[in-house]
C-alpha positions in Angstrom: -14.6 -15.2 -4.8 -11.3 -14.0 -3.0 -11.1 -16.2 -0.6 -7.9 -13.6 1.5 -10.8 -11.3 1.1 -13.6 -13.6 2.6 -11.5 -14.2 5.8 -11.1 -10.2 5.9 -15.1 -10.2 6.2 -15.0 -12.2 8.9 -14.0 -9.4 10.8 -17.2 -7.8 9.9 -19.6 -11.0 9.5 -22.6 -9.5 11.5 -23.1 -6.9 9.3 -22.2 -9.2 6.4 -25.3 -11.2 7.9 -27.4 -8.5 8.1 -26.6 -7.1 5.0 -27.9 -10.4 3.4 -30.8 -11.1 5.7 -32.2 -7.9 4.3 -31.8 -8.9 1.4 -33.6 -12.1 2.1 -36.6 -10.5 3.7 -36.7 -8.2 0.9 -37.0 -11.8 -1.2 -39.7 -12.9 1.0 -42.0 -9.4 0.7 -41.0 -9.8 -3.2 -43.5 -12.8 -2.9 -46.1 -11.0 -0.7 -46.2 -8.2 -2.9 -46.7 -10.1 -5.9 -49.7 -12.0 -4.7 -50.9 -9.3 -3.0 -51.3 -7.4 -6.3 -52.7 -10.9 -8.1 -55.4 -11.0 -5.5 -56.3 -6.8 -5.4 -56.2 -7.2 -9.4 -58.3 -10.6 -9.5 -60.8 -9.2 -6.8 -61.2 -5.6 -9.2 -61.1 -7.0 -12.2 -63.0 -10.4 -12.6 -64.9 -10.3 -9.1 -65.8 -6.2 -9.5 -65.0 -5.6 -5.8 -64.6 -1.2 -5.6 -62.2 0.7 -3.4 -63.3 -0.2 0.2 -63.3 -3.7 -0.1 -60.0 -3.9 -1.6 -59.1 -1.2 0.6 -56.9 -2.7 3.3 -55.2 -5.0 0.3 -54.1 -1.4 -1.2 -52.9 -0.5 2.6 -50.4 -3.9 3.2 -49.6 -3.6 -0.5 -47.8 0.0 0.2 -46.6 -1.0 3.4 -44.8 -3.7 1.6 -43.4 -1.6 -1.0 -42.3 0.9 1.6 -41.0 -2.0 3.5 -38.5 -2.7 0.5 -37.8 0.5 0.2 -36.4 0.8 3.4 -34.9 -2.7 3.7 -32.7 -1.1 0.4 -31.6 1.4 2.4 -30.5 -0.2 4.9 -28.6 -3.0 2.9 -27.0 -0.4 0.7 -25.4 1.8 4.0 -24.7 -1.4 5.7 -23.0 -3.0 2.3 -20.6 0.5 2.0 -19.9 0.4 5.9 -19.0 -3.3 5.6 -16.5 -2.2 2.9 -15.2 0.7 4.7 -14.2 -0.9 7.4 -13.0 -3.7 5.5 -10.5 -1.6 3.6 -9.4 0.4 6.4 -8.0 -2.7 7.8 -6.6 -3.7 4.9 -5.2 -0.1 4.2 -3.4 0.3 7.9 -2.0 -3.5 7.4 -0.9 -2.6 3.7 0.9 0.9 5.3 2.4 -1.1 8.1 3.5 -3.5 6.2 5.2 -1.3 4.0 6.6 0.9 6.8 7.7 -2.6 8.7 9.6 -3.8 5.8 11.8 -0.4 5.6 14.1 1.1 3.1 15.2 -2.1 1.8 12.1 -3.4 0.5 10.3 0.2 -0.6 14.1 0.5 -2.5 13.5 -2.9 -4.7 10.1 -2.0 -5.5 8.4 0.8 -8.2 7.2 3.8 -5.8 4.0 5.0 -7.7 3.2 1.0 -8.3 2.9 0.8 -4.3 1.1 4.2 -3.9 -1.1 3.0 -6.4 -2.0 0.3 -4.7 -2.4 1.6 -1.0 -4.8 4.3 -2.3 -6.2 3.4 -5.7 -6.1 -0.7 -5.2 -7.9 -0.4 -1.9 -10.2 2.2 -2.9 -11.1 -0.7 -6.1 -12.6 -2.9 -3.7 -15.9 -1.2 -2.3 -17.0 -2.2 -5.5 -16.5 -6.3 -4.6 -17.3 -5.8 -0.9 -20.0 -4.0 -0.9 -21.9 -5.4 -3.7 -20.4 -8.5 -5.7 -20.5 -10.4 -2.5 -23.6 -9.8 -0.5 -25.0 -10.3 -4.0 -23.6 -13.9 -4.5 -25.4 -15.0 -1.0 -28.4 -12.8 -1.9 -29.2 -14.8 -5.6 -27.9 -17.8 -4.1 -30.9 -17.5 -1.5 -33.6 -15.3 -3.1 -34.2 -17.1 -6.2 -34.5 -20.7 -4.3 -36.9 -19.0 -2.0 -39.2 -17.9 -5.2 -38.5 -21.2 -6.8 -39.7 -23.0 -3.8 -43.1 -21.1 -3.9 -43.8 -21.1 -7.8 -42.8 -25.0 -7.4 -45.8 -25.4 -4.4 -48.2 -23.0 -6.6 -47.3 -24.4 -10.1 -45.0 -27.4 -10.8 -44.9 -26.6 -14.5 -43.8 -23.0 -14.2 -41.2 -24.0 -11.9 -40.0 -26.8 -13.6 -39.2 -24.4 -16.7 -37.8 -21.7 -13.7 -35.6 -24.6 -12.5 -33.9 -25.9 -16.6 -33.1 -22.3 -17.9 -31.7 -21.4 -14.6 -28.3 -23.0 -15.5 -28.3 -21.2 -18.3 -27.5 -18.0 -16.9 -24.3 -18.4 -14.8 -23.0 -20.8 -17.3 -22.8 -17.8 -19.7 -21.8 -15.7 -17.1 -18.6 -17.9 -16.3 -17.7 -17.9 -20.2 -18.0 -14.2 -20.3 -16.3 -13.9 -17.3 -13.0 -15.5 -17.9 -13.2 -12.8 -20.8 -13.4 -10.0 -18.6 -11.3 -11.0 -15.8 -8.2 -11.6 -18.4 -9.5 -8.0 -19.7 -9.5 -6.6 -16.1 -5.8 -8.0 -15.0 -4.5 -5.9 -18.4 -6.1 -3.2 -17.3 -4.6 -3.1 -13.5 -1.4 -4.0 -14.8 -1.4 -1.1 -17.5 -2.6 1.5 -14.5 0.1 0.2 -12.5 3.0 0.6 -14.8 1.3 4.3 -15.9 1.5 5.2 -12.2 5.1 3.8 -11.5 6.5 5.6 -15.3 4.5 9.0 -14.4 6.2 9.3 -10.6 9.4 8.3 -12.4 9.3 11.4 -15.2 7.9 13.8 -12.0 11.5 12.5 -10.1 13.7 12.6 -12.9 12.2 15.9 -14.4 15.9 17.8 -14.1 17.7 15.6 -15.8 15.0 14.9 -18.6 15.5 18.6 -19.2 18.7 19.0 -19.6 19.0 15.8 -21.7 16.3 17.0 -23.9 14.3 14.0 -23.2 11.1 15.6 -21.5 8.7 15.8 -24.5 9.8 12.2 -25.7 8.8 10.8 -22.0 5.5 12.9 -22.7 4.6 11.1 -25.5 5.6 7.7 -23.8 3.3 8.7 -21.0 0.5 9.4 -23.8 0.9 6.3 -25.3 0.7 4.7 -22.0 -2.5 6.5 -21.3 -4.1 5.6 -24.5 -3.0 2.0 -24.1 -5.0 2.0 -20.5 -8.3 4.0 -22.7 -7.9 0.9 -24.9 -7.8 -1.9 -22.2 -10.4 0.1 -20.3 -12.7 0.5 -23.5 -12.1 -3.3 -24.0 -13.2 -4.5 -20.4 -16.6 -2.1 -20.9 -17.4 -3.9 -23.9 -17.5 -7.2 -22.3 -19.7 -5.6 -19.6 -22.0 -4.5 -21.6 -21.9 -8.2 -23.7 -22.6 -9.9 -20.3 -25.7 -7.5 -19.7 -27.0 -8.3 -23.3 -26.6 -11.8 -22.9 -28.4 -11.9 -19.7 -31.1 -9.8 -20.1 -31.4 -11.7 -23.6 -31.6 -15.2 -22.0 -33.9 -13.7 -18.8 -36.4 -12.4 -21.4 -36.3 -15.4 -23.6 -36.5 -17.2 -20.3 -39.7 -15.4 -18.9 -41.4 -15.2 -22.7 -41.6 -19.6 -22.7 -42.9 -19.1 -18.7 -45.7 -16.7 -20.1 -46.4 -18.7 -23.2 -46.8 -21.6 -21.4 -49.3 -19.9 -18.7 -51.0 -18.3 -22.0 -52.0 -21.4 -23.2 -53.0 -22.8 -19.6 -55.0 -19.6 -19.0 -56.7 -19.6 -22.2 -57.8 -23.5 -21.3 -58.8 -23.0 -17.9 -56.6 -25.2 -16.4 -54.9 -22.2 -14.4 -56.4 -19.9 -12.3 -56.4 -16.1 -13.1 -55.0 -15.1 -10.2 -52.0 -17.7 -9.7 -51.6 -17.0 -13.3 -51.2 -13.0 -12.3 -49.1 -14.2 -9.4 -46.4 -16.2 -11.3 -46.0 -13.8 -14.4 -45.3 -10.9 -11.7 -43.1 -12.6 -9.4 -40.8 -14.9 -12.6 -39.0 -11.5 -13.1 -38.0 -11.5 -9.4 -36.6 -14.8 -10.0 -34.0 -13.7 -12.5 -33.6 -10.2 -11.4 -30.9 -11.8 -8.6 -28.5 -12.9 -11.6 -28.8 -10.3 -13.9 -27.8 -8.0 -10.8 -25.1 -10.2 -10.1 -23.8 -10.3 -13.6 -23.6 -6.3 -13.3 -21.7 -6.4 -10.0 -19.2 -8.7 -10.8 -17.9 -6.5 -13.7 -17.9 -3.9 -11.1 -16.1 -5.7 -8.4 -13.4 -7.0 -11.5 -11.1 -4.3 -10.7 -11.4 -5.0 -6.9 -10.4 -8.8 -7.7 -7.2 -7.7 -9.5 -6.4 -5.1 -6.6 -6.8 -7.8 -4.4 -4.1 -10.3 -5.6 -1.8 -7.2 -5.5 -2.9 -6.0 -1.9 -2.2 -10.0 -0.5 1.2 -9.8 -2.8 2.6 -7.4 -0.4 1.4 -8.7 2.4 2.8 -12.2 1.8 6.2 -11.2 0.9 8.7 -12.7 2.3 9.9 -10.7 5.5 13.2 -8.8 5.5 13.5 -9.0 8.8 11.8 -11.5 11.5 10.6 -10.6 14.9 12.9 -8.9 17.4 12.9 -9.5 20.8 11.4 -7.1 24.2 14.9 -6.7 26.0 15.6 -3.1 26.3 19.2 -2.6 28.1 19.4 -0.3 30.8 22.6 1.3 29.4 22.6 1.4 26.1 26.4 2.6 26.5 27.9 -0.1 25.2 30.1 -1.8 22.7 28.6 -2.4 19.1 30.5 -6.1 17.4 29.9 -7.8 14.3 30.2 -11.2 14.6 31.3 -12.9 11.4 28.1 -11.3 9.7 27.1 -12.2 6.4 24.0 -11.0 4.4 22.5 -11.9 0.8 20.1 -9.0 -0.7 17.0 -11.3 -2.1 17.6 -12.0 -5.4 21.1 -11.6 -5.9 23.4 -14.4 -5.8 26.7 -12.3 -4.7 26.8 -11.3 -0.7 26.5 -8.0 0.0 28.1 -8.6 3.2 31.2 -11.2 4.1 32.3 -13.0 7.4 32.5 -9.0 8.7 33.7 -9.3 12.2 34.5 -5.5 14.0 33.8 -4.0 16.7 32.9 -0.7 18.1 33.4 1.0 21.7 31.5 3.5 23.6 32.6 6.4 22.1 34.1 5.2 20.0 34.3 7.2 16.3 34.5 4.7 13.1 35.1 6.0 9.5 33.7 2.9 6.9 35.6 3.7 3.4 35.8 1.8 0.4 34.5 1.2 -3.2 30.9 1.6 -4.1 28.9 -1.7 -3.5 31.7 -2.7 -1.1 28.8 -3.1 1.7 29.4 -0.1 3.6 25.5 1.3 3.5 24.2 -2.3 4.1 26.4 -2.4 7.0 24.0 0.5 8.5 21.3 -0.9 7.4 21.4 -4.1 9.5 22.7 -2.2 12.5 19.5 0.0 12.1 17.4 -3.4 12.0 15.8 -3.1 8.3 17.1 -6.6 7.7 18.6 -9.6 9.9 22.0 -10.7 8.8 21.9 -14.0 7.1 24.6 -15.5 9.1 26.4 -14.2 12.2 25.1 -11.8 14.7 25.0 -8.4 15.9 25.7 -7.9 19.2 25.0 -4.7 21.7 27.3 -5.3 24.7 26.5 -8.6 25.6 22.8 -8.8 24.0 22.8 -9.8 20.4 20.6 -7.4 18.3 17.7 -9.9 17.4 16.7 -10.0 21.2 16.0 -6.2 21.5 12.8 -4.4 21.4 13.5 -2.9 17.6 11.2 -0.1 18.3 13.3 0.9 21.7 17.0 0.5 19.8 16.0 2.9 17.2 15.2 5.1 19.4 18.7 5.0 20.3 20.6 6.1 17.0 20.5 9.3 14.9 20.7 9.2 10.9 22.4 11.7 9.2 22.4 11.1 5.4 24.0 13.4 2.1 20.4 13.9 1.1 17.9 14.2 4.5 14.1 14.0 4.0 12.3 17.1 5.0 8.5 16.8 4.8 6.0 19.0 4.1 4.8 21.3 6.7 6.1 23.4 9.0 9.8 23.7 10.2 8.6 22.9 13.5 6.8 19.8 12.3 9.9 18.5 11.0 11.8 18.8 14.3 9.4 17.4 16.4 9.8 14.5 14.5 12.8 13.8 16.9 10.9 14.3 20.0 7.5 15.3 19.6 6.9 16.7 23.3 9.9 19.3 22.9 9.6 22.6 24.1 9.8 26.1 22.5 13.2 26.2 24.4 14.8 22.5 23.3 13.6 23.8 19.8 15.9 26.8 20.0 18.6 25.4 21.4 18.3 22.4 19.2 18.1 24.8 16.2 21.5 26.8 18.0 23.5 23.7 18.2 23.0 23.1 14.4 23.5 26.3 13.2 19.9 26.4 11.7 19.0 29.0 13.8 21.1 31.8 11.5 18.1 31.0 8.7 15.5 30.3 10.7 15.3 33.7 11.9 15.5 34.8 8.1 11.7 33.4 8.0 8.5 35.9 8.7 6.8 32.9 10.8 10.5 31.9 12.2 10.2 28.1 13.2 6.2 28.2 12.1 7.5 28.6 8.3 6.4 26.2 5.7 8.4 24.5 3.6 7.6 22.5 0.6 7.8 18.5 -0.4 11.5 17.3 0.2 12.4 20.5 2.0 11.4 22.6 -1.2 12.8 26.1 -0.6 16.0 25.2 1.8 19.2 24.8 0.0 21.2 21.9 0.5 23.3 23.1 3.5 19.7 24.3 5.8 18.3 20.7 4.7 21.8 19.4 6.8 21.1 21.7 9.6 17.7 21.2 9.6 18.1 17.4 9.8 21.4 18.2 12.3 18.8 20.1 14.3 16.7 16.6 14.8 19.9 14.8 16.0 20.2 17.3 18.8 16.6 17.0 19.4 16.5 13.7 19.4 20.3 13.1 21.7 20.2 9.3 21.3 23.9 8.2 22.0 24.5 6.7 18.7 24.9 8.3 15.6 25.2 7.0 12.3 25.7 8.9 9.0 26.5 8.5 5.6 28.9 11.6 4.9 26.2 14.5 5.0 28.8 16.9 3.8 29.4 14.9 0.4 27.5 17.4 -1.3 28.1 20.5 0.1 30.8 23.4 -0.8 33.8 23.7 1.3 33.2 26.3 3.2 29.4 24.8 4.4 31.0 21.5 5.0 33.7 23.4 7.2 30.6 24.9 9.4 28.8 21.8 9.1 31.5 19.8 10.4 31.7 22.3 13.3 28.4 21.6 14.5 28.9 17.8 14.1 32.1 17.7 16.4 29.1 19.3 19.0 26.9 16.2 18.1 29.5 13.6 18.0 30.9 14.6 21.5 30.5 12.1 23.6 28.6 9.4 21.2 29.6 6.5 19.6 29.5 6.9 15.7 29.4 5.1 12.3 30.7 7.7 9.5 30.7 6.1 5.9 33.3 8.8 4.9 33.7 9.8 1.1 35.6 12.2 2.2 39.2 12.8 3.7 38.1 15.6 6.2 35.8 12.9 7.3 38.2 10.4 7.7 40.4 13.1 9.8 37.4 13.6 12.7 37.3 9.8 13.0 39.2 7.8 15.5 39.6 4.5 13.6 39.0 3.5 10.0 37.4 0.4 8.6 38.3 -0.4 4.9 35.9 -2.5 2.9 35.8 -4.2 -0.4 33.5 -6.4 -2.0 32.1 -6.8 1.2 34.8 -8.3 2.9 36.4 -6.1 5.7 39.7 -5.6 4.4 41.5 -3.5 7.0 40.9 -1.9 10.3 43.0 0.8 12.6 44.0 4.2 12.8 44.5 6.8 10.0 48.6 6.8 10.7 48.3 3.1 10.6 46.7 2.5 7.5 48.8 5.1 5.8 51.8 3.4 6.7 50.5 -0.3 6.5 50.6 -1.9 2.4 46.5 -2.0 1.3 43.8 -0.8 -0.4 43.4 2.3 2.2 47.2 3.1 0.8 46.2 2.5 -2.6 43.1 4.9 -2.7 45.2 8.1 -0.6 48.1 7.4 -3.5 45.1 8.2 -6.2 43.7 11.1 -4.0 46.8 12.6 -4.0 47.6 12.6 -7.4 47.3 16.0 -9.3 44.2 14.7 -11.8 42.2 14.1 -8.9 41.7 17.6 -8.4 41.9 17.5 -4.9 38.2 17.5 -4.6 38.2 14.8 -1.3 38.2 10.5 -0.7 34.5 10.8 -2.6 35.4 9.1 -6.0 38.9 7.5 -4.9 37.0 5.8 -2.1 33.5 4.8 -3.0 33.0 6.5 -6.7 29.8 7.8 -6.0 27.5 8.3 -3.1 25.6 5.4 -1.4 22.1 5.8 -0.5 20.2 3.4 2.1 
């Protein structure tokens, strides 16, 4: 037993109770129908009675069956609703749990691993919750019922009910351990295939080109067989546990009917409590043999389970913000002596930083890859807390706000933007999901989007595939540009959206960006020296330390690491291709 998963039930406990009370009654008729057919059978066969004296015996006898039939319907849609609703809870926590954590914690983790476990993981535990558990309360209740009766009808029989009882679950716990170790190599093997298989699908390109696509096939094969194996394995011991059990049941119920044999045979037994008990001792060990069935179902649930509660305990990235929403949001931006630590890691991803930003104001961030500069937006976007220090908004350090309002207030732009499938339009309203046909356009006008757009039969209607499959890399920036104006929040933050576009796209790109940028404050990490050039100051980091602050003329003329990285610009073998490798060496992703 789970107990996380118990406390989830709780939720749903009256149905839980229902779901075993049926059971229960069905226990209860069990006994009624079993001495209802000793009595029509004793009254036919020994006493000759014909069809209208047994008559009304036949009648309860078939209400009682129908009775049970009924009562199994019941349990069985009650048991699946239970679990429905059980996982959708657990499903929507899972999702927002994810979501909550951000880019940070989805980044440290294996993407199909999680997917898995959202969809398949959850989907594993129907089997546990809507079966393994009503069952435990079911043969924990059932069984004592019929035991108390056989014990009141005949001590004997129920004295050799009550010694091989034990018998059962203590095989079942020994074959158990068995399949649970079985199980948790199983889960882990699926989890691993799902996390390896979205990997390949990512990396297909460059598996091409290196040649390495068929070799990954055959490591996903392997994989595959290797899950066939460990599922094969955990079958086996299922079907051992049902041999056992229905092995010790029969063996159980052979020395209950030997025993009344002999009784029978001497007359110290009536006929029809003889009938009675060798009807209803199958009933008695029906419970556990059902039970041993549904816990090699629920198995895979169990494993999901400690996965499912893994997520959900992990350690927060980021602890509870505050309500205060400003009234002008207009302010200035300040760092104050901010550290932060990735979890993990021993070295500081961010150093006694201490900067500040005006109202709009324009910052370029430049410096050597891992030098902090991405981290830096990710703690002013709120997907983790700074370890030390604060973030301050005017006057109002960051923790205090209402997350959910601030973000509302800044506008990503990133070298590689996210466009989902559906329809163009779907994508913009994203940024404000009551626009209008007219905010649309001009939205889509300000951007420079609007040149393509038109290029498409359904216009703004037009699908586009996963990750904005169809749109070259310059209509996924205007696209996403598009959403900025949409969305007009007075901050903007990107991570140099032109780095990986031609000159000539990132010349109209940058066009459209002045538009944006008018008026806003901003936070450019720059790769680039035409980024640099739009900004009003620079920050220089390294190692995360903030190195050096000021203008472009003043860091050109003032001895430093900005200095340093222009002379190697400059120089003829870097090609003039921009600031991207002398400043960071290769593009930063959140």
């Amino acid at each position: 037993m789970h107990p996380r998963l118990l406390k989830e039930i709780k939720s749903v406990r009256i149905l839980m109770g229902l779901v075993v009370l049926q059971g229960v009654v069905g226990g209860i008729l069990i006994i009624y129908q079993a001495y209802d057919l000793a009595d029509i059978v004793n009254r036919v066969y020994l006493l000759h009675e014909n069809l209208v004296q047994v008559e009304s015996l036949l009648v309860n006898l078939l209400a009682v069956m129908g009775g049970r039939a009924l009562l199994a319907l019941f349990g069985e849609s009650g048991a699946l609703s239970l679990a429905t609703r059980v996982q959708s809870h657990l499903r929507l926590n899972l999702s927002q749990r994810i979501l909550a954590a951000g880019p940070l914690y989805v980044n440290r983790e294996e993407a199909g691993e999680l997917v898995n476990t959202v969809i398949r993981g959850v989907e594993d535990l129907e089997p546990y919750l809507a079966r393994y558990i009503p069952q435990v309360a079911i043969t924990a209740l059932v069984p004592t019922i019929i035991l108390a009766d056989v014990m009141f009808r005949d001590w004997i029989t129920g004295l050799i009910l009550f010694i091989t009882l034990p018998l059962i679950p203590f095989f079942m716990i020994l074959i158990g351990k068995q399949a649970e170790a079985k199980t948790q190599k199983q889960w882990n093997l699926l989890s691993r295939l799902s996390a390896h298989f979205l990997d390949v699908l990512e990396g297909l390109t460059t598996l091409k080109l290196l040649g390495q696509s068929r070799q990954q096939a055959l490591g996903i094969e392997r994989a595959s067989d290797e899950f066939r194996q460990a599922t094969m394995a955990s079958l086996r011991i299922a079907f051992l546990s049902a041999l056992v059990l229905e092995l010790l049941a029969s063996l159980s119920m052979a020395m209950v009917a030997v025993a009344i044999g002999l009784r029978l045979i001497s007359g110290l037994i009536a006929f029809r409590i003889a009938f009675f008990l060798l009807v209803l001792v199958p009933e008695f060990y029906i419970p556990w043999r059902v039970l041993g069935t549904r816990f090699h179902d629920g198995l895979g649930g169990m494993k999901a389970a400690k996965r499912i509660f893994q997520i959900l305990d992990a350690p927060e990235l980021t602890k509870a913000f505050g309500i205060r929403e400003p009234a002008n949001v207009e302010r200035s931006i300040s760092w104050e002596n901010v550290s932060f630590t990735y979890e993990g890691r021993e070295n500081r991803a961010l150093e006694g930083i201490t900067a500040r930003i005006d109202a709009h104001e324009r910052i370029a961030v430049v410096g050597p890859s891992g030098s902090g500069k991405s981290t830096l937006l990710s703690l002013l976007m709120g997907f983790a807390h700074p370890s030390t220090g604060v973030i301050r908004i005017g006057d109002m350090i960051l923790d205090e706000v209402n997350i959910a309002w601030w973000r509302t207030q800044l506008s990503l732009l990133t070298q590689s933007p996210y466009i989902f499938s559906g329809t163009l339009r779907d994508n913009l309203l994203m940024a404000k999901s009551n626009a209008t046909d007219k905010e649309l356009h001009r939205a889509l006008e300000m951007s420079g989007a609007v040149e393509f757009v038109r290029d498409f039969p359904l216009g703004v209607d037009a699908n586009v595939g996963e990750k904005g499959r169809g749109l070259s890399g310059g209509q996924k920036q205007r696209l996403a540009l598009a959403r900025a104006f949409l969305k007009d929040a007075p901050i903007v933050l990107m991570d140099e959206p032109t780095a990986n576009l031609d000159a000539e796209t990132e010349r109209n790109l940058w066009a459209a960006l002045e538009k944006l940028l008018s008026g806003r404050t901003a936070l450019v990490v720059a790769h680039r020296l035409a980024t640099v050039g739009h900004m009003d100051r620079i920050w220089v980091m390294n190692q995360g330390h903030l190195v050096q602050q000021g203008t472009l003329r003043e860091l050109e003329a003032e001895p430093g690491l900005y200095r340093e990285m222009m002379r190697a610009y400059k120089r003829p073998e870097a090609g003039g291709e921009g600031l991207r490798d002398s400043l960071s060496g290769h593009a930063e992703t959140l």
